[in-house]
N, C-alpha and C positions, 0 to 999 in steps of 0.2 A: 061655047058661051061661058060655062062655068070656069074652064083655063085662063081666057080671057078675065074675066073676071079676078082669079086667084090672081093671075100676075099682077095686073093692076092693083089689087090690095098688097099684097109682097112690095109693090114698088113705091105706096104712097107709105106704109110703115117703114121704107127703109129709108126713104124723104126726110119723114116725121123724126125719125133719129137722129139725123145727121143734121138737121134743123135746130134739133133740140141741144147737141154739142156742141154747135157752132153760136146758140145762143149762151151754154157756158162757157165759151171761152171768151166769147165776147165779154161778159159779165167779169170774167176774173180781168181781164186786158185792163178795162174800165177800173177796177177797184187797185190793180198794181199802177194804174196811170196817176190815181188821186192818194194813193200812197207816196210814190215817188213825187208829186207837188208837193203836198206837207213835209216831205224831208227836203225838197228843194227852198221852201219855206223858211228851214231850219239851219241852211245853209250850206247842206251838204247835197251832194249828187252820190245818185246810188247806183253804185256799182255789183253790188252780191245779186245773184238770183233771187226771188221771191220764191219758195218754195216750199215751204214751211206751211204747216197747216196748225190749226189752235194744237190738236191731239198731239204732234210732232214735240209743239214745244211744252206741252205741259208733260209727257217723258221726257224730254231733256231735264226740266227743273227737276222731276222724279228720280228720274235717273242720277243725279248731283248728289242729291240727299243720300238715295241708296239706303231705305231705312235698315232691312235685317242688316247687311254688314256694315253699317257704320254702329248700331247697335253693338253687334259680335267684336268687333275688332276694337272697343273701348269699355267693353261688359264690366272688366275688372276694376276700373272705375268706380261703378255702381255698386262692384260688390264688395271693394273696401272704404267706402264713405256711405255704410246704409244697411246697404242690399235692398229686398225686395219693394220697398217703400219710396228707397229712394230712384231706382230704376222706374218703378211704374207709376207713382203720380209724377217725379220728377218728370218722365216724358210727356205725362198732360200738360201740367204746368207750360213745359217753357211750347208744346203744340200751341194751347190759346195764346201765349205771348208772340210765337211765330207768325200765326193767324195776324194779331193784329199788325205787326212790321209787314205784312205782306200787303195787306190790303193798304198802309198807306202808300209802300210804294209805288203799287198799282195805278191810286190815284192819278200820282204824280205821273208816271209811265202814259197814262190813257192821253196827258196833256203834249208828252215829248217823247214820243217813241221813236229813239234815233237810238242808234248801238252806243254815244256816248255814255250811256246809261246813267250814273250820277253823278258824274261829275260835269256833265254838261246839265241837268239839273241842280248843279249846286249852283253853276252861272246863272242859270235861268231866274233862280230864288234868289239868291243874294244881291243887297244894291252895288251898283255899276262901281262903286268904289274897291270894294271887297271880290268881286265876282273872278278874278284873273285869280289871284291866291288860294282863293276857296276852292276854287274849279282846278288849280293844278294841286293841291295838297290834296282833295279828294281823290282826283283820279290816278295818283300814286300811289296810295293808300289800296285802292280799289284793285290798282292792278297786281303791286305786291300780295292782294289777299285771294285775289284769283288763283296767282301763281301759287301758293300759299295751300290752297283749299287742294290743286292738283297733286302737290307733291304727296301731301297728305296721305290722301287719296291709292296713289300709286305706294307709297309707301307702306303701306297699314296692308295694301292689297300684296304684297311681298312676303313681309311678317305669316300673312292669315297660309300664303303656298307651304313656304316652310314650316309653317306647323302642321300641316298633314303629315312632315316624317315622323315626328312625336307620337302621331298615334300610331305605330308599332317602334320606333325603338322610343322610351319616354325619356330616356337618358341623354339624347338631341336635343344640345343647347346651339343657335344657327351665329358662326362669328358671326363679327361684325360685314366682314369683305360679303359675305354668304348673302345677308339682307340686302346688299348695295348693289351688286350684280343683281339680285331679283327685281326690286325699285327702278332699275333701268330697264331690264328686261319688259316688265309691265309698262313703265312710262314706251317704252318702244312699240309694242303694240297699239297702245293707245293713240301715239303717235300715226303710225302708218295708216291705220284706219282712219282718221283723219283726214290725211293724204289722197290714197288711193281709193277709198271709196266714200267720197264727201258727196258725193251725188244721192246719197243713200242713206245719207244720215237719218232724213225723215222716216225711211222706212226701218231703223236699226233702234231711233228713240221710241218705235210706236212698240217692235218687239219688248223694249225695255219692261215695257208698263205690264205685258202679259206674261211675262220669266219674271220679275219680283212677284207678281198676285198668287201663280202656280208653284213658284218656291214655299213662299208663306202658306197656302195651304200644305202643300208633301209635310214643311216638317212639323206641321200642326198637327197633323194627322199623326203621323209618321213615331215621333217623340212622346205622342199621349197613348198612343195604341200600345204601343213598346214598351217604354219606363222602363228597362232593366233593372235600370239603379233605384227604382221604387217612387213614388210620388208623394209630393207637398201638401201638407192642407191646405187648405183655401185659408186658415188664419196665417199661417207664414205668408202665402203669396198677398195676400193686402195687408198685414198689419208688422209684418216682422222687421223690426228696426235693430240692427247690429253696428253703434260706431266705432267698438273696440279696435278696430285694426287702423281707424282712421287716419290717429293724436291729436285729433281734432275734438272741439266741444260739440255734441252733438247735434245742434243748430248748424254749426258751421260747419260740421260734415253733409249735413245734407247738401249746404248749398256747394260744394266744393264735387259733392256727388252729380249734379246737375251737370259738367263740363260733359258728361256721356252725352246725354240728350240734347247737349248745347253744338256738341261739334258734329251730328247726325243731322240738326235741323238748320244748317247753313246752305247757301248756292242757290235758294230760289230766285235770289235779286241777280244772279250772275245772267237769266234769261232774257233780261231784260239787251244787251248785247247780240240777242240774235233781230230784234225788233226790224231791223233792213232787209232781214230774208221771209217775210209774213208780209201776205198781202194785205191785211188791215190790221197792222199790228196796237194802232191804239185801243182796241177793242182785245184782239187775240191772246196777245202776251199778258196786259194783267190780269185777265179770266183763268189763264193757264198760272201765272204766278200762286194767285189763293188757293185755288182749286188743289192744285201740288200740295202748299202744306196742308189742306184738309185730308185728302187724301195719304199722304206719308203718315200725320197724326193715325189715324186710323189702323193701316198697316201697322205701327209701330206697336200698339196695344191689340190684334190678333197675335205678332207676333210674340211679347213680351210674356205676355201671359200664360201659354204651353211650356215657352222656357223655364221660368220659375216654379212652375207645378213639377216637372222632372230637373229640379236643382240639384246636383250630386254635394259633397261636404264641399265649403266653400275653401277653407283651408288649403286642401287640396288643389282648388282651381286657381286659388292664387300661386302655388307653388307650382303652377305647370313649368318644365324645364324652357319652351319655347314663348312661353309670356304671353301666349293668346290661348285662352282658357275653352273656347268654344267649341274648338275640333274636340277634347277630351270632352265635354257636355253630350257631344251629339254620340260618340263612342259609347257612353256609358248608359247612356239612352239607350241605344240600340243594340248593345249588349256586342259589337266587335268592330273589328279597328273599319273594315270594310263599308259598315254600316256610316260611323262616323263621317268615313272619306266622302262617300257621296252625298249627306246632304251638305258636306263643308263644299263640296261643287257647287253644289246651289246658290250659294252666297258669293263664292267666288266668280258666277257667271255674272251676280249683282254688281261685284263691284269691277266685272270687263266691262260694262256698261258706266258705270260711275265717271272712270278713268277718262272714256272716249268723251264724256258727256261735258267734265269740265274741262279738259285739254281743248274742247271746240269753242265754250264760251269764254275764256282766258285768251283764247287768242282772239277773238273778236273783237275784249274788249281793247286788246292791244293794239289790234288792226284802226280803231275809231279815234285811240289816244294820238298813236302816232298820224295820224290823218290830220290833227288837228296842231303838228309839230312839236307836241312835249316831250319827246322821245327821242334821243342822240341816235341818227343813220332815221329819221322817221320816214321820208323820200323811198327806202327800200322797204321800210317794213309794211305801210300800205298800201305799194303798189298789188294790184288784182293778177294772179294766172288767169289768164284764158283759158288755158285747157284745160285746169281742175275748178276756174270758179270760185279758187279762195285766199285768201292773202299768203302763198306758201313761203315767201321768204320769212315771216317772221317765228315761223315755227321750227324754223332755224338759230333763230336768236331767243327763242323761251326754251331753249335744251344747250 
């Protein structure tokens, strides 16, 4: 009796389950069914998977920003138009000014969540006289800034490799050929992952979110614990304003100081491009858009702050031989070259993430331009693989 009994309880709970997944799939079926109407709506037929989940895409925007190493890979910036003043409020500053372009985009995004992203938004807003000109010079703009934000990106991600040789020989100045093979190199990575594991993307932008938060703690930790090179007071790190090295007035160094924080807090409007792979993406993507720069803001001022309390002579970090000053910062922090090398991994696994993150929404949004034929060969570059699920020819034509 009591057998009887267990089995029949084993068999209505394993009912009970399969009941309950089969009411979520239904559920998602349902909300990818009234997604894909509103983009049929919009005029477009959706082709990409839905697959994306909010957390998905607010790493991807995360991941774009990539606060410590966009920080690190433009520090000297900050620290010849300022220093520590103009780095640390500077990155509030333009954080609330981010904050607000995010949220209006979002707005706007909750209204049109199609991968056009704004240039099909500039149509939408502009009257029917104006809307063809506005809508093609936008989404030019948009997409040269994409392309633009990637190279960057993969470039600066270059630079930051090669200056891991600096820290043992300091005398490693990288030619020019040196940087451009690396920039390739990384853009080819970035590439291939793309590629071959775009299925995965979702679970590679969630990784993103938990290696930037574990980074910024090590070397928060890691750099205060240490200090070899001795620590800052707390009046240098919020009040110490230096524009001598700038030639600027010093008003106008600060703002000229600002371009660090300014080219760190770009790419959260590029998520808007993934809007056709998110099952309720009017809702999902602008959530993920603000939330990102709240979140980056944040990161950015844990991070910033341990940096400038173990600040070595700044002098010095200008004249590093290899032009990116933060592999010698973390070195002298931690008192040898070894030390320096791996927490510059940490940043550089930020920006293997970076790389992947806008190389996916640049092509997306090239995929949606040429869809809509602004784009010479556009017939090739929208068409969809099958087999990988994403527009692979045109990733042939952004390289």
């Amino acid at each position: 009796m009591t057998s009887v009994t267990c089995q029949e309880s084993s068999t209505s709970t394993i009912d009970g389950n399969n009941s309950s997944h089969i009411t979520i799939d239904h559920q998602q079926e349902i909300v990818t069914q009234e997604a894909d109407a509103k983009l049929a709506a919009m005029g477009y037929k959706s082709e990409l998977p839905r697959s994306l989940s909010f957390f998905s895409v607010l790493g991807l925007s995360f991941a774009i920003m990539a606060v410590p190493f966009g920080e690190s890979a433009t520090l000297s910036i900050g620290l010849t138009d300022g220093g520590p003043v103009t780095i640390l409020y500077g990155w509030i500053l333009l954080t609330m000014i981010s904050i607000c372009i995010a949220a209006s985009l979002a707005e706007i995004c909750s209204a049109y969540p199609t991968s056009g992203g704004v240039y099909y938004w500039s149509a939408m807003l502009a009257n029917k006289k104006w809307a063809p000109i506005t809508s093609w010079i936008t989404g030019w703009l948009g997409l040269v800034g994409n392309w633009t934000v990637t190279t960057s990106i993969c470039f600066s991600g270059g630079q930051l490799i090669l200056s891991a040789i600096g820290l043992w020989n300091e005398t490693y100045t990288p030619a020019a050929w040196h940087v451009l093979l690396m920039y390739w190199a990384v853009l080819l990575v970035a590439l291939s992952v793309n590629i071959w594991f775009a299925k995965h993307l979702s679970f590679i932008n969630t990784i993103c979110v938990y290696w930037t938060g574990a980074s910024v703690i090590i070397i928060l930790i890691t750099v205060l614990a240490m200090a070899k090179g001795g620590r800052r007071n707390a009046r240098y790190v919020f009040t110490e304003f230096d524009a001598t090295r700038a030639g600027w007035p010093p008003g106008w160094a600060f703002f000229v100081g600002l371009l660090q924080s300014a080219y760190t807090l770009t790419g959260y409007g590029m998520v808007a491009a993934m809007c056709e792979e998110v099952q309720n993406p009017e809702k999902e993507v602008p959530k993920a858009m603000v939330l990102s720069v709240v979140a980056a803001g944040i990161t950015g001022v844990v991070y910033l702050i341990p940096i400038l309390f173990v600040m070595p002579d700044v002098d010095k970090l200008l004249t590093v031989s290899t032009g990116q000053p933060i592999g010698y910062l973390f070195m002298t922090a931690t008192g040898s070259a070894a030390g320096g090398f791996g927490l510059l991994c940490l940043i550089l696994g930020i920006q293997f993430f970076a790389g992947i993150g806008s190389l996916t929404a640049a092509s997306r949004c090239l995929y949606a331009f040429s869809r809509d034929g602004a784009v010479p060969g556009s017939t090739m570059w929208s068409k969809i693989n099958r087999h990988y699920a994403i527009p692979l020819n045109l990733y042939y034509y952004q390289h």
